[in-house]
N, C-alpha and C positions, 0 to 999 in steps of 0.2 A: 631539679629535673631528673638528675640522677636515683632520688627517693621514688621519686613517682615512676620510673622503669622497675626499677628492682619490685617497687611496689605491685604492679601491673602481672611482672615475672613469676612473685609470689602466689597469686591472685589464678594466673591460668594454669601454672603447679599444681596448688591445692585441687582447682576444677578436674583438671586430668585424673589426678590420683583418684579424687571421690567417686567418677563415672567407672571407676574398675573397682576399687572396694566396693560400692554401693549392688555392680551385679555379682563380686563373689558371696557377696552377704543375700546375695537373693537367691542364687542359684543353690547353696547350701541348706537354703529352707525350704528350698521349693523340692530337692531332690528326695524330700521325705513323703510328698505329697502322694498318696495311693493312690488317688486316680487319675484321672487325665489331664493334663496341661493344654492340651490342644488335640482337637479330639480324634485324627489318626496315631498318636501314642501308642492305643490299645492296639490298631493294627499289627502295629511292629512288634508289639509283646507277642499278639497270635502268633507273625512270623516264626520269633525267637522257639514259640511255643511246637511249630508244627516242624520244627529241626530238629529239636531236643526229641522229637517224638519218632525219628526215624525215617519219617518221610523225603520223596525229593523235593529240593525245593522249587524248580521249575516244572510246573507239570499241566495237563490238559484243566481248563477251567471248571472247577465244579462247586456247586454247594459246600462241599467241604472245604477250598482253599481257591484262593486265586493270588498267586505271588505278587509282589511289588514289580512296579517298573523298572526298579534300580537296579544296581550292578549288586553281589551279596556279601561283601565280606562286612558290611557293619553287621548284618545280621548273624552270619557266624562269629563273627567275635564276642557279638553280646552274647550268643547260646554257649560261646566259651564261659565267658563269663557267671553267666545264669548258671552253671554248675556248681559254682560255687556261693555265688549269693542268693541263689533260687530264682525262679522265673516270677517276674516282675519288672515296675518302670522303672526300679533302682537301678540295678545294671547300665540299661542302655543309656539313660539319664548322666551316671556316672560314667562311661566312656565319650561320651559327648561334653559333659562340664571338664574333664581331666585336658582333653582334645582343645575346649578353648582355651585354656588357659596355655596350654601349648604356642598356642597361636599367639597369644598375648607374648609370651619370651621371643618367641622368632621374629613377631616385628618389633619387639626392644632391640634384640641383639642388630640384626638388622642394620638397624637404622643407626643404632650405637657405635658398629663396627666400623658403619661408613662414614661417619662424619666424628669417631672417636668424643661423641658429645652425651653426656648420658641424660641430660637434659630436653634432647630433642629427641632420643628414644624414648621418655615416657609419656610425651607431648601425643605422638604417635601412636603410642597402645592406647594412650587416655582416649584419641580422638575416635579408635577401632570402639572400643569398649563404647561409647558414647551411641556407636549405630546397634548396641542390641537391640531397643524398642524398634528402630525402622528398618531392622531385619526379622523383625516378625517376633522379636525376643525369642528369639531360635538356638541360641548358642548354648543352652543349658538342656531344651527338652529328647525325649527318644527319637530323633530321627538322624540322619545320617551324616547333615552337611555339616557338623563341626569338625570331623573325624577325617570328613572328606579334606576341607579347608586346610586344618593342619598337617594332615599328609601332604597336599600340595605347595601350603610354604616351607616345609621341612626341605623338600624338593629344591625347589628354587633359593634355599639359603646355602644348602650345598653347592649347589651349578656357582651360585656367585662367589663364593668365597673360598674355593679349594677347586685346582686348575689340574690333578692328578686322573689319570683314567680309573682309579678306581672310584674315585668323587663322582666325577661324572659317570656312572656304570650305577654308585648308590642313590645318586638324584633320580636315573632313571627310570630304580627300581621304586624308588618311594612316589613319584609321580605317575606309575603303573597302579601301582596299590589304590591312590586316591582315585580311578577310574573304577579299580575292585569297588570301591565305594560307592563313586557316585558318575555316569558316564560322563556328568559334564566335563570332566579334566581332559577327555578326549583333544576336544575343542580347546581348551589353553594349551596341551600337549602341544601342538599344531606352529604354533610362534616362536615357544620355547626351544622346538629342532631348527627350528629356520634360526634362533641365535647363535645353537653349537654349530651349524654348518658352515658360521659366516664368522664365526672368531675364533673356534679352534675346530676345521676342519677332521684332522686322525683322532681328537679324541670323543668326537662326534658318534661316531661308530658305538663308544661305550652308554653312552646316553640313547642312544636310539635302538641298540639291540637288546635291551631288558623289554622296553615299550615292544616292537615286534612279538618278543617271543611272549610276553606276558599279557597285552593288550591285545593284539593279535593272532598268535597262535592260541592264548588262553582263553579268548573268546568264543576261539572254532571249538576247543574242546569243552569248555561249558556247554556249547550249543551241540555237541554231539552227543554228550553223556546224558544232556537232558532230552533228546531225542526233536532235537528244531527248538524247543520250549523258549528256550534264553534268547533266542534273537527274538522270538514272537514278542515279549512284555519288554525286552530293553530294548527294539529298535524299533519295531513294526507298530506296536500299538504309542510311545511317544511322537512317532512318526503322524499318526492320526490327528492329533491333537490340532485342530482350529487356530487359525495362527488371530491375535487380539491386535488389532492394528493401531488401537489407541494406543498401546505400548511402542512404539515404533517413535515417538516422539516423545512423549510426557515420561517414561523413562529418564531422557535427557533431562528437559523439563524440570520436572517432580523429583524424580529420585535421586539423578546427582548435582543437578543444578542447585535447586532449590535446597538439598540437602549437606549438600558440601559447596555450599556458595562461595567461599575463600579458600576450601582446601583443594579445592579442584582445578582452580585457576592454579594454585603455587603447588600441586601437581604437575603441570604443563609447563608452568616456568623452568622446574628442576629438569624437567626435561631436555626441554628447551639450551641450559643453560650445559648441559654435560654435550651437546651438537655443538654449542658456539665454541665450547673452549677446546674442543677437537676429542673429547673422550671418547672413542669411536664403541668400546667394550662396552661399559657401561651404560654408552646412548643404547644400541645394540639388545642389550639386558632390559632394563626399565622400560624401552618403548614396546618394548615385545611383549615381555612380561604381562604390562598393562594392557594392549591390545586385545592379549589374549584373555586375561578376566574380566575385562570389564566388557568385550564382546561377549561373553560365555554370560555373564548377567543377562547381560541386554536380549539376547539369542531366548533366554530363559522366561525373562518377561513376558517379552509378545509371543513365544509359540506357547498358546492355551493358556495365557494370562500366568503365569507364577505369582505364585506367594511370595511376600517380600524376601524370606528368607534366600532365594535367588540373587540377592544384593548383595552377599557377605563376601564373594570374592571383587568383587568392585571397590567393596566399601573397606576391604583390608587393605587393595594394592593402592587405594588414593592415601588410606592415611602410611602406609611407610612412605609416598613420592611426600605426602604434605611433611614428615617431620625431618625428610632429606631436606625439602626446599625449604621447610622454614629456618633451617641451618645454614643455610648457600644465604640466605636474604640477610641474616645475623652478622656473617663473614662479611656480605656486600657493602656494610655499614663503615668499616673500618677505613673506608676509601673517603669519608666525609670528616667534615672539621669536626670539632670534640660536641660541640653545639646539637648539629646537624644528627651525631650520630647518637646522642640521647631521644632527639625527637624522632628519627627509626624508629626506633628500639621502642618507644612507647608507643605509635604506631603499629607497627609490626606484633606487640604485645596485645593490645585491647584487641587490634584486629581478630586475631587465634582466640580471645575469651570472646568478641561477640559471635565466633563462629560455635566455638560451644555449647553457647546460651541460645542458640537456634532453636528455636520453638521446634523443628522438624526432629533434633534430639533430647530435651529435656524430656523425662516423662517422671510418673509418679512410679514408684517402686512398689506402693502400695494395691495398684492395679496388676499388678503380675502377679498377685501373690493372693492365691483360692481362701473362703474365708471360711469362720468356723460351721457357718450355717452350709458352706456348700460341699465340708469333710460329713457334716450330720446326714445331707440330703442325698449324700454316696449309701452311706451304711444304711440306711432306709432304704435305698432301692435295693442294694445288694440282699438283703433281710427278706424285700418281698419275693424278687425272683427266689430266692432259695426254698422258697413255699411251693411255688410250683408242682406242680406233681408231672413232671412230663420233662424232653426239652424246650427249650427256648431259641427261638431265632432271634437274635438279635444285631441286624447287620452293619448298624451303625457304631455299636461298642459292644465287639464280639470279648473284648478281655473282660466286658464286667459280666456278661453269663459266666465266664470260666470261674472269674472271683466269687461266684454265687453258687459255684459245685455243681455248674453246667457244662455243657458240651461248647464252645464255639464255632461257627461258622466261616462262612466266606465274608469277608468286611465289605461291605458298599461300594469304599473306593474303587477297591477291586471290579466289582461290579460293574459300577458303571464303565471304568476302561471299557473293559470286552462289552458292554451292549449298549455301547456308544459310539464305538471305533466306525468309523465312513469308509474303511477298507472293501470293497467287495469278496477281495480274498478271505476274509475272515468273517464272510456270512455265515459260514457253514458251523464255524468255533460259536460263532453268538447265538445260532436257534437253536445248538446243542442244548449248550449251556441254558438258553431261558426256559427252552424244553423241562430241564431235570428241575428247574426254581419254579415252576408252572407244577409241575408231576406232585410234587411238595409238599406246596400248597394244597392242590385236588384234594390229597391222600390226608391231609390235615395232620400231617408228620410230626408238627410243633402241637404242644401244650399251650402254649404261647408266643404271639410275633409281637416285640418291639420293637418300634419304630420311632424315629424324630419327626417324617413329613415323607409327604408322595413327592415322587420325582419323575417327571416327564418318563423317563425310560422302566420306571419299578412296573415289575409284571403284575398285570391288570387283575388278576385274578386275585388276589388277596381279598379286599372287599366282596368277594362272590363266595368266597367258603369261612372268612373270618369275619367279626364283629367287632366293632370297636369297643371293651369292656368300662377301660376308665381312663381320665388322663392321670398322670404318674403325679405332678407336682402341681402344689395349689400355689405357690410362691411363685412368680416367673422371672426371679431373680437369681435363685440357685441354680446349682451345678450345671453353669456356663464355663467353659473353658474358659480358660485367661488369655489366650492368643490362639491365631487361627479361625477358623472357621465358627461363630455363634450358634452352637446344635448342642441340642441335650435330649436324651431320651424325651417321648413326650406322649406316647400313644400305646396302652396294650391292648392287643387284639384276641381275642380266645376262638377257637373251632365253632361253627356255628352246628345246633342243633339238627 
């Protein structure tokens, strides 16, 4: 019996370790990949692109740019970066892969710290690493939330384990940061003051006056320097956004029930069991903690449906609670006769590998990874547009006109924000704006408009002064992104006669 645990122990070891090798070995293949991963990537290169060019980056909506929703410091960090390795998806790609792996050590140490078991620390990264596919395998591509993520457990690994006001001062600068990032931290911010208030009230103050002056005051002055801009796209227009009320449930459901079917219950347990045995600090920490992210998913879901990638702070704070509790449940065993505590242990063991083997995280690594026909079917497009004799609209994948030794545009996404938003206040910002995409058009400004598909909101006028010339790909297999949204250029239109 004792073979068959060790055996078992064996067995969900190797499983953990291979689910985090298996995505550094992807992510390091993938970060070579020149074109898109998921196909707002190229947005965020524009981003990167229209910082490095001097411009502000909050400003009135126009053909030439419509900024992100987000908060900005991933995009200046990558246009930090992009000075040096050139502008492109290597950068931000590489601040995003460096970022998970970050994440991967903090909930090792973590988890390690607290239960001094280095075993049930790798259980716990293995289980994180395991949710890339049902985070949208997000953790490697250009966009924000890895960077955001690891700033916010860097944050919280501070608060927990160093009781110093200067600890608590740098938890609350690194928990500010991760809002520079992405607002959501806002929202976990929130739970995380209600812990320092209620377990070290004086040095509460240090924790909560970086957030003030840096969430707060640094908001007004973002929104003052960009002239109102910054609040318009990071509160006003997320604010718009259609709340998905099947999320409201199947969230629970689907995403953590179904998906962390064992780690989630021995989540709650560990919880649970730090309230019974009077740990009032730690209860304190962990319930807050998690309140706070996995509210902050959940919040994410259903306002205007989120992408999975939305999950990744849920799906971090369950596996550090799952590799605390599966440690408290290992301890627990010690209370049963020698017999008793073999068949735990094997229990306890297959349990953790069949939650592994959850169909909801195995995937093929193979499906993440663009194939040689869809590197050929980039250089082809990029080859045609480069013929062009004119600019190119390209709203949908404004980085590949740029890669073609074109102009880029305003991106789609952007797009639709502003001439979607249900605000009345921002009638006035959406007829501008569809005014000058309208004017554009008229004046047959572009050489060329590609397109992937009409979209309820795309200005009608396109069809009245342009022509559909040809469609781009005879294959309808090629250059689909690998995760995200399924769109691939698909239509050119030329000026009509």
């Amino acid at each position: 019996m004792n073979f068959i645990s060790k055996l078992f122990k064996s067995i969900l070891l190797a499983g953990a370790l291979l689910y985090i090798i298996v995505y550094v070995i992807l992510a390091v293949y993938r970060i070579q990949y020149p074109f898109e991963l998921e196909w707002q990537e190229g947005a965020f290169v524009d981003h990167v692109r229209w910082i490095l060019s001097g411009h502000r980056y909050y400003d009135s909506p126009s053909i030439e740019f419509v900024a992100s929703i987000y908060t900005p410091l991933y995009f200046y960090s990558s246009a930090l970066l992009s000075k040096i390795t050139g502008i492109g998806f290597f950068p931000l790609r590489l601040i995003s892969f460096v970022s998970s792996l970050g994440s991967f050590i903090i909930i090792f140490l973590m988890v390690r710290r607290e239960t001094e078991n280095v075993f049930s620390g790798i259980i716990a990264t293995g289980l994180f690493a395991a949710t890339y596919n049902m985070s949208g395998s997000w953790f490697d591509i250009g966009r924000s939330d890895s960077l955001f993520l690891f700033l916010l457990l860097a944050a919280l690994y501070v608060l927990r384990f160093y009781d110093s006001s200067v600890s608590y001062l740098g938890a609350g600068i690194l928990i500010s940061l991760s809002y520079l990032t992405k607002q959501t931290a806002l929202v976990i911010s929130l739970p995380v003051m209600l812990y320092c208030v209620l377990i070290k009230r004086r040095s509460a103050v240090f924790f909560i006056a970086p957030i003030v002056i840096i969430m707060g005051l640094g908001s007004i002055f973002l929104n003052y320097i960009h002239d109102g801009w910054f609040n318009y796209y990071v509160f006003e227009l997320p604010r718009t956004t259609p709340v998905d009320y099947r999320y409201l449930v199947r969230y629970w459901t689907g995403d953590i029930l179904t998906t962390m079917f064992f780690a989630f219950p021995v989540a709650i347990f560990y919880i649970i069991s730090l309230r019974l045995n009077s740990n009032n600090k730690n209860f304190a920490f962990y319930m807050l903690a998690a309140i706070g992210m996995i509210i902050a998913s959940w919040y994410s879901r259903f306002r205007g449906g989120g992408y999975y990638n939305v999950l990744m702070p849920a799906y971090a704070i369950t596996s550090i609670l799952f590799g605390l509790g599966l440690n408290k449940l290992l301890e627990m065993r010690e209370s049963f006769s020698a017999d008793k505590k073999h068949l735990m242990k094997i229990f306890i063991y297959l349990a953790c590998i069949v939650q592994f083997m959850n169909g909801s995280l195995i995937y093929n690594p193979l499906d993440q990874v663009p194939t040689k026909k869809d590197m050929e079917a980039g250089r082809k497009l990029i080859g045609k547009m480069s013929q062009i004799k004119g600019e190119v609209f390209m709203p949908f994948h404004g980085s590949l006109a740029a890669m073609a030794g074109k102009k880029s545009y305003v991106n789609m996404m952007g797009m639709r924000d502003v001439l979607t938003t249900s605000d009345k206040n921002h009638q006035d910002i959406k007829n501008r704006f569809t005014e000058e995409l309208k004017q554009a058009i008229r004046e047959k400004k572009f050489a060329a408009v590609i397109i992937n598909s009409f979209e309820p909101w795309y200005p009608p006028d396109l069809e009245k002064y342009y022509i559909k010339k040809e469609k781009i790909f005879d294959d309808e297999t090629v250059f689909i992104p690998v995760t995200g949204l399924s769109t691939r250029p698909e239509f050119i239109y030329v000026p009509k006669d």
